[in-house]
Biopython code that builds the backbone (N, CA, C, O; Angstrom):
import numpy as np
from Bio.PDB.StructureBuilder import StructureBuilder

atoms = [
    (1, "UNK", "N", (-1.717, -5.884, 19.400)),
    (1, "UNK", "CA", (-1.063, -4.637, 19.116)),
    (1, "UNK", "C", (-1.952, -3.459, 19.483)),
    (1, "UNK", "O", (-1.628, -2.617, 20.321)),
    (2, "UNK", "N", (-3.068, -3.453, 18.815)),
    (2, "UNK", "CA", (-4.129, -2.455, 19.555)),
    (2, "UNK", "C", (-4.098, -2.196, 21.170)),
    (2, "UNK", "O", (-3.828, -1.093, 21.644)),
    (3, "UNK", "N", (-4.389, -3.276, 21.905)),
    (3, "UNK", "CA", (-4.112, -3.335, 23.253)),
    (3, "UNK", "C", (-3.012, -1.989, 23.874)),
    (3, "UNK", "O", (-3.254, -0.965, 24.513)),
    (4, "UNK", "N", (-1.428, -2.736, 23.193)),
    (4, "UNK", "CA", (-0.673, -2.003, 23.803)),
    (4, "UNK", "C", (-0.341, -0.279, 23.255)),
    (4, "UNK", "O", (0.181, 0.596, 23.946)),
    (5, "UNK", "N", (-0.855, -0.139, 21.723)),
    (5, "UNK", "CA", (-1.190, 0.910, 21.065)),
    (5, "UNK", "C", (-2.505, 1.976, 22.195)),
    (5, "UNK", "O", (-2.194, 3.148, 22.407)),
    (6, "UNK", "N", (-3.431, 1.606, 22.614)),
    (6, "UNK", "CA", (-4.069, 2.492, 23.528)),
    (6, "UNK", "C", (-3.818, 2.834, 25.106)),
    (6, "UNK", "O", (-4.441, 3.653, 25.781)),
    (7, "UNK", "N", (-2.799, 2.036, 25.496)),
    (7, "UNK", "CA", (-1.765, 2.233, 26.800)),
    (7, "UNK", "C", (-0.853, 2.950, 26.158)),
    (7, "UNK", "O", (-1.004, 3.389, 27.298)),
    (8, "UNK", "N", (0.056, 3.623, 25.442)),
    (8, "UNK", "CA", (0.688, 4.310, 24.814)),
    (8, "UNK", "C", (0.310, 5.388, 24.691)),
    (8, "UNK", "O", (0.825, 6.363, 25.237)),
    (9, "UNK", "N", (-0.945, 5.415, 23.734)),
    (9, "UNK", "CA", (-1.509, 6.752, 23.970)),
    (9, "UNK", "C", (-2.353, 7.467, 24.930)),
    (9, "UNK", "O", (-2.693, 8.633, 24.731)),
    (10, "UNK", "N", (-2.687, 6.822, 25.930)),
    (10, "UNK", "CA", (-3.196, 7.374, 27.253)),
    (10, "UNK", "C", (-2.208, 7.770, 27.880)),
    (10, "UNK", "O", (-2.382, 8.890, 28.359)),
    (11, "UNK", "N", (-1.009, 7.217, 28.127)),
    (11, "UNK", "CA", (-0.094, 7.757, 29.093)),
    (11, "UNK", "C", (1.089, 8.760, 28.932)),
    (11, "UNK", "O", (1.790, 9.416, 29.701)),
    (12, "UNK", "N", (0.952, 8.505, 26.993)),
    (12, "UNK", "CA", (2.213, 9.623, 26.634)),
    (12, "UNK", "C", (0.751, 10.559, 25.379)),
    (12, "UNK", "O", (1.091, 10.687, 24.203)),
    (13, "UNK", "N", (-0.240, 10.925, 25.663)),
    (13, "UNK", "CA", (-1.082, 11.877, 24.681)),
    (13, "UNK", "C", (-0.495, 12.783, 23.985)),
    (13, "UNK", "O", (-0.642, 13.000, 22.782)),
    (14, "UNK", "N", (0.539, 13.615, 25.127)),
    (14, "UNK", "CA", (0.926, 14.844, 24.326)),
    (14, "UNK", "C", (1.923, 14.371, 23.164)),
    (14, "UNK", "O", (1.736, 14.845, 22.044)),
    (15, "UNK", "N", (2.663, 13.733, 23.306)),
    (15, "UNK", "CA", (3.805, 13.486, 22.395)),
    (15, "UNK", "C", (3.577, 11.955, 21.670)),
    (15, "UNK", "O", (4.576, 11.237, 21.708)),
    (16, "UNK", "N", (2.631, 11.510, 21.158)),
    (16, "UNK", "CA", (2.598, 10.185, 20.524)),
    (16, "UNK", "C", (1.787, 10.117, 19.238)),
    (16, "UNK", "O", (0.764, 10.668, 18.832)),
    (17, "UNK", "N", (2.634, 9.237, 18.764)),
    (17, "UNK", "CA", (2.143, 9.092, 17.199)),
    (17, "UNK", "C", (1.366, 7.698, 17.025)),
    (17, "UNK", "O", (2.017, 7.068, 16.191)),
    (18, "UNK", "N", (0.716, 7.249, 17.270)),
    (18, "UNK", "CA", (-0.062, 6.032, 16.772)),
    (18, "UNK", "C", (0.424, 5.176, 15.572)),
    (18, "UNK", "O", (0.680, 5.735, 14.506)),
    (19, "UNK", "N", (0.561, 3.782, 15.724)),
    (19, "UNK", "CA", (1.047, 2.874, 14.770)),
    (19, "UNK", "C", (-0.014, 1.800, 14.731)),
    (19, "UNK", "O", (-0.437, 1.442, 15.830)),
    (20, "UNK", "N", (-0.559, 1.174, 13.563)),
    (20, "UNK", "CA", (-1.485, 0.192, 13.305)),
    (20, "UNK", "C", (-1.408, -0.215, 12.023)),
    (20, "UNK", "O", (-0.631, 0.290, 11.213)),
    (21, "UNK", "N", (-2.231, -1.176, 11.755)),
    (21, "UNK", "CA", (-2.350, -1.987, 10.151)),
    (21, "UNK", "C", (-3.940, -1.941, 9.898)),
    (21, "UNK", "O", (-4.308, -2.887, 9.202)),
    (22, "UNK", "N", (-4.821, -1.196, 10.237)),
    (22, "UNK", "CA", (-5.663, -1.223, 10.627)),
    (22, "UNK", "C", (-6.570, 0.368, 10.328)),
    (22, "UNK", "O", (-6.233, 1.443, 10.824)),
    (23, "UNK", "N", (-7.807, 0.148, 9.367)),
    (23, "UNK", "CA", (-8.658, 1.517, 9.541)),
    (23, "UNK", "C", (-8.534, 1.936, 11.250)),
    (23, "UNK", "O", (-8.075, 2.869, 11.910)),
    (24, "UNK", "N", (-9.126, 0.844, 11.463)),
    (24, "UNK", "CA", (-9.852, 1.141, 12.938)),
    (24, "UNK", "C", (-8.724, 1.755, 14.069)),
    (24, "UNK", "O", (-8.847, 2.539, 15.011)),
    (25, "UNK", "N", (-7.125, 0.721, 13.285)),
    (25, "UNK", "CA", (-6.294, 1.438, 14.743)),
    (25, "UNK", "C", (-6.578, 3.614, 14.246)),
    (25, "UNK", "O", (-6.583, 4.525, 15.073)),
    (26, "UNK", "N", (-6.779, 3.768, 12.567)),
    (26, "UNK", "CA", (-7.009, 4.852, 12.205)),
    (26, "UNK", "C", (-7.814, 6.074, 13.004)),
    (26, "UNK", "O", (-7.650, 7.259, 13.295)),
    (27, "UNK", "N", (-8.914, 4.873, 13.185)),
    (27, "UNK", "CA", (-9.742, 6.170, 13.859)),
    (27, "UNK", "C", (-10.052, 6.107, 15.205)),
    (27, "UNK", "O", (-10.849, 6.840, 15.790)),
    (28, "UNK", "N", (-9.191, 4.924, 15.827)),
    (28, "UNK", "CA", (-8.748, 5.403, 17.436)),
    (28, "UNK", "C", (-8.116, 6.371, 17.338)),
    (28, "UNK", "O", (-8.731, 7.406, 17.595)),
    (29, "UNK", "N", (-7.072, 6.470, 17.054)),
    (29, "UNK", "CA", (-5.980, 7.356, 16.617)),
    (29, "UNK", "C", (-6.812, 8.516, 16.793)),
    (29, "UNK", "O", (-6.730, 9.127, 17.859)),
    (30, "UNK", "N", (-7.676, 8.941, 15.811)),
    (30, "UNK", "CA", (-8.736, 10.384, 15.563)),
    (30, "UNK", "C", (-9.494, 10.755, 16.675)),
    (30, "UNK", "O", (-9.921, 11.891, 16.883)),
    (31, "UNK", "N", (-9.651, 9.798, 17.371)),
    (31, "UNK", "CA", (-10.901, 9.753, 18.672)),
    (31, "UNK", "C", (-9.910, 10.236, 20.143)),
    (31, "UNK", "O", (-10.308, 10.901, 21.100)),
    (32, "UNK", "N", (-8.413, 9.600, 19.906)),
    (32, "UNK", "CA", (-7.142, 10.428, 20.478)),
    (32, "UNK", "C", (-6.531, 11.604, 20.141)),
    (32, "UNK", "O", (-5.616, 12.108, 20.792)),
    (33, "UNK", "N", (-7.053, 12.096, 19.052)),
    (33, "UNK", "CA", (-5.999, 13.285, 18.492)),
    (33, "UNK", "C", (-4.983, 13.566, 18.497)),
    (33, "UNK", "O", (-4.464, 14.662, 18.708)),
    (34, "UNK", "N", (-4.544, 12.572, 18.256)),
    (34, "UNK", "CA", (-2.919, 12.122, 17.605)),
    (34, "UNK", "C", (-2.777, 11.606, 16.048)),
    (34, "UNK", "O", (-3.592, 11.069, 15.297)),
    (35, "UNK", "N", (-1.539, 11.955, 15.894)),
    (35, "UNK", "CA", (-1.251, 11.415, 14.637)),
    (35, "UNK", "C", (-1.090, 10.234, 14.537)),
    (35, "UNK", "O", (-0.923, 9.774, 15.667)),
    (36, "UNK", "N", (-1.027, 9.085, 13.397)),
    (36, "UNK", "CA", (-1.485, 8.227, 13.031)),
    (36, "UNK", "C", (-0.532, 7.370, 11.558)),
    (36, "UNK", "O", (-0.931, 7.596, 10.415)),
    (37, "UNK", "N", (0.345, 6.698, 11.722)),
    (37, "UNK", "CA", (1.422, 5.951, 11.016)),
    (37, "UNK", "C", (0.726, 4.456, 10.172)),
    (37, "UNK", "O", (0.807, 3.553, 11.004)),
    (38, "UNK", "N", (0.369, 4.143, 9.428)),
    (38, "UNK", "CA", (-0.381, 2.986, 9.007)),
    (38, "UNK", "C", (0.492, 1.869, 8.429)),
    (38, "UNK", "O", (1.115, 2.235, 7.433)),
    (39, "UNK", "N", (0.670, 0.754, 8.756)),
    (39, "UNK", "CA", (1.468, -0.135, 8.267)),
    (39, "UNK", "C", (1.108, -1.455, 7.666)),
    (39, "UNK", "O", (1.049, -2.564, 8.197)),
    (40, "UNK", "N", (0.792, -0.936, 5.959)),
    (40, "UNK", "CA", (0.551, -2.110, 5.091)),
    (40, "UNK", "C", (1.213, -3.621, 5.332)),
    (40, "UNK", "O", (2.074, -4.052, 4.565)),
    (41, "UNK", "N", (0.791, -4.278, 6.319)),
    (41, "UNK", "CA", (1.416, -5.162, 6.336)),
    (41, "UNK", "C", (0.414, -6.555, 6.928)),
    (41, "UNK", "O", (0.808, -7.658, 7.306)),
    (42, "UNK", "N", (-1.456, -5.840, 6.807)),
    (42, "UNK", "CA", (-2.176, -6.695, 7.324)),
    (42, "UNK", "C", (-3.484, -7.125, 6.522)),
    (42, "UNK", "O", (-3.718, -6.767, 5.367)),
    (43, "UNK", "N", (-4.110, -7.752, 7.115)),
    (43, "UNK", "CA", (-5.295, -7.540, 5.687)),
    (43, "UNK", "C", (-6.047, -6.600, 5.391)),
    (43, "UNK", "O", (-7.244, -6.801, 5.186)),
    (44, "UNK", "N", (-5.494, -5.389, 5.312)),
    (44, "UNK", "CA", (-6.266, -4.278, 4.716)),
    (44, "UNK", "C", (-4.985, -3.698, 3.566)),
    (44, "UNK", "O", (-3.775, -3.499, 3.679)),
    (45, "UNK", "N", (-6.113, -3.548, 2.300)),
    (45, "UNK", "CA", (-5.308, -3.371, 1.276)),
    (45, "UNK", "C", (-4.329, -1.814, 1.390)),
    (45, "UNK", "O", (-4.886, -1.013, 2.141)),
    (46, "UNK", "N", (-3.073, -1.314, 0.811)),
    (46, "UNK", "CA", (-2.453, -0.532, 1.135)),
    (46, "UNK", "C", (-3.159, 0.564, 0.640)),
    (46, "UNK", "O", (-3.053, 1.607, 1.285)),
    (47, "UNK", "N", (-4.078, 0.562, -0.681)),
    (47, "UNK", "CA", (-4.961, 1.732, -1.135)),
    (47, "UNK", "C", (-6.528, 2.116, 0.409)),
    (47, "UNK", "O", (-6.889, 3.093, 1.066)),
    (48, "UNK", "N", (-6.957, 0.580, 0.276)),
    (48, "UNK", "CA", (-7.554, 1.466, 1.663)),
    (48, "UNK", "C", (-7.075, 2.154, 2.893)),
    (48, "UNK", "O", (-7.712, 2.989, 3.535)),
    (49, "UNK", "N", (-5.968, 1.741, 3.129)),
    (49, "UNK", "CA", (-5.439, 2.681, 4.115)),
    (49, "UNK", "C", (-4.943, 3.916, 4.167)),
    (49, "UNK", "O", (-4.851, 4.582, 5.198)),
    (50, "UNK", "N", (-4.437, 4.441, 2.493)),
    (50, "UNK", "CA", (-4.003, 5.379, 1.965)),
    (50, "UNK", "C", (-5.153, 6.258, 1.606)),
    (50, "UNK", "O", (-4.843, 7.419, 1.340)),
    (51, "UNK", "N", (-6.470, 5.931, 1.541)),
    (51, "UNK", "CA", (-7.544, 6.327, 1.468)),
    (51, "UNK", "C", (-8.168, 7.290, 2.791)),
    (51, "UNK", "O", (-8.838, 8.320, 2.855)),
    (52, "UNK", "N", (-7.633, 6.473, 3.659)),
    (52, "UNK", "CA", (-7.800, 7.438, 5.582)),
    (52, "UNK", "C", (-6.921, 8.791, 5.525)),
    (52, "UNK", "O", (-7.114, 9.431, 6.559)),
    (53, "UNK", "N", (-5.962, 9.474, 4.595)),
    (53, "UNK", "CA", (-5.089, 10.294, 4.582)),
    (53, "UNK", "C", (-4.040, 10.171, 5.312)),
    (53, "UNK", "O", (-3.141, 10.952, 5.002)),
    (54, "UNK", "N", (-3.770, 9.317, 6.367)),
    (54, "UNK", "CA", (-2.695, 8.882, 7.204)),
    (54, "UNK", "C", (-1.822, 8.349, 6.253)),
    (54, "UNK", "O", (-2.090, 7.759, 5.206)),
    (55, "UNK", "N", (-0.609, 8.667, 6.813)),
    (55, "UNK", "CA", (1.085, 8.088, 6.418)),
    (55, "UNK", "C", (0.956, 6.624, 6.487)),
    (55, "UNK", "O", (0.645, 6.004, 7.504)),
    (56, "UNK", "N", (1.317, 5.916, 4.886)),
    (56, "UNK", "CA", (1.028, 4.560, 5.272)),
    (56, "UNK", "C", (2.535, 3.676, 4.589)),
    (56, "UNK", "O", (2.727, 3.811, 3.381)),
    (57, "UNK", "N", (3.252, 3.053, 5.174)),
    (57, "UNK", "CA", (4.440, 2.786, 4.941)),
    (57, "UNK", "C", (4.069, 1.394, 5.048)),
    (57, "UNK", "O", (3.080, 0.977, 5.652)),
    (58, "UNK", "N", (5.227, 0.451, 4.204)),
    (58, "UNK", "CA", (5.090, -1.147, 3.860)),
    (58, "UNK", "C", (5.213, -2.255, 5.007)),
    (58, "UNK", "O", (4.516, -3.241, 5.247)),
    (59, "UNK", "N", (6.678, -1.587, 5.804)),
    (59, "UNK", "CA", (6.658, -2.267, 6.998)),
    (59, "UNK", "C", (7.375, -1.560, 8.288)),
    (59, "UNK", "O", (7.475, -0.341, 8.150)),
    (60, "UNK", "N", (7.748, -1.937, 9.171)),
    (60, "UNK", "CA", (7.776, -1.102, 10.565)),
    (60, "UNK", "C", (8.790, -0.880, 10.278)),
    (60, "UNK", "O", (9.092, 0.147, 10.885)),
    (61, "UNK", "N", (9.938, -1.343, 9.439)),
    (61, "UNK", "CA", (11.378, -1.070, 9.634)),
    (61, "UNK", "C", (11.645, 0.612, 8.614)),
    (61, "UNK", "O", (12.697, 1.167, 8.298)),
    (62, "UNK", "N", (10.566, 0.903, 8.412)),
    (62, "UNK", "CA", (10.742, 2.175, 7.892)),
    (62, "UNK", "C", (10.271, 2.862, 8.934)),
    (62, "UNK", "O", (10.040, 4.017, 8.578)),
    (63, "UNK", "N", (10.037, 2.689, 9.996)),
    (63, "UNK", "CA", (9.725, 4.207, 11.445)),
    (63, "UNK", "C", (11.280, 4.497, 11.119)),
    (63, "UNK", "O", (11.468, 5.713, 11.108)),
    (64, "UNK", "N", (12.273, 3.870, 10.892)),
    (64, "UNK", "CA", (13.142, 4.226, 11.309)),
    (64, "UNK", "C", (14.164, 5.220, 10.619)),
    (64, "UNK", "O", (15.284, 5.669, 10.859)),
    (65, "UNK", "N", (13.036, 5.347, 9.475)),
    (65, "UNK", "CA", (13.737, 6.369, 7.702)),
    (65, "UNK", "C", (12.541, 7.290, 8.111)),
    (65, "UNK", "O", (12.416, 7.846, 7.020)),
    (66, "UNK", "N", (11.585, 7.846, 8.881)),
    (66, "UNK", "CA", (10.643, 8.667, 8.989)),
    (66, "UNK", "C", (11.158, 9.951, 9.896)),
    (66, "UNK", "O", (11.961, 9.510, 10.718)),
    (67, "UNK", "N", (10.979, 11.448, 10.054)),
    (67, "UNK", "CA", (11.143, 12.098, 10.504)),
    (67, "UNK", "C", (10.184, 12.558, 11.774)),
    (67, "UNK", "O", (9.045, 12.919, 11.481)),
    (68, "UNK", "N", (10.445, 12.564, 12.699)),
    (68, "UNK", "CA", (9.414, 13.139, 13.627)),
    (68, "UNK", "C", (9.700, 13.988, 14.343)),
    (68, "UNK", "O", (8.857, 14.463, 15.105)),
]
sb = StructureBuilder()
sb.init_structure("model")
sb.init_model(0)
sb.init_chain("A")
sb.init_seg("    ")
for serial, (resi, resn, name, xyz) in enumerate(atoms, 1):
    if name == "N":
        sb.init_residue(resn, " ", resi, " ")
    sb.init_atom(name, np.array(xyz, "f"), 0.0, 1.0, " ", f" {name:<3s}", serial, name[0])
structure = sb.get_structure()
């Protein structure tokens, strides 16, 4: 997922929001300066991820209740 998460944001920068389960997809994300969607759904607990200040939702099928 990372993989195709940093082809995403190289080719669409201006307009992309970053999705991961992951600190680290977090602070690619930061190192892109883009915003940043976190999805409790991996082994990182949902408080540490909520801890990065990023939007952190349970599973992917909520992008689709999110406003952008």
């Amino acid at each position: 997922m990372l993989y195709i998460y940093h082809v995403v944001c190289v080719l669409f920068l201006h307009k992309t929001t970053g999705t991961g389960n992951t600190r680290n997809d977090f602070e690619v994300a930061q190192q892109l300066e883009v915003d940043c969607i976190l999805v409790a759904d991996g082994h990182q607990s949902k408080e540490r991820l909520e801890a990065t200040g990023a939007k952190v939702i349970d599973d992917l099928q909520q992008l689709k209740t999110l406003p952008f």
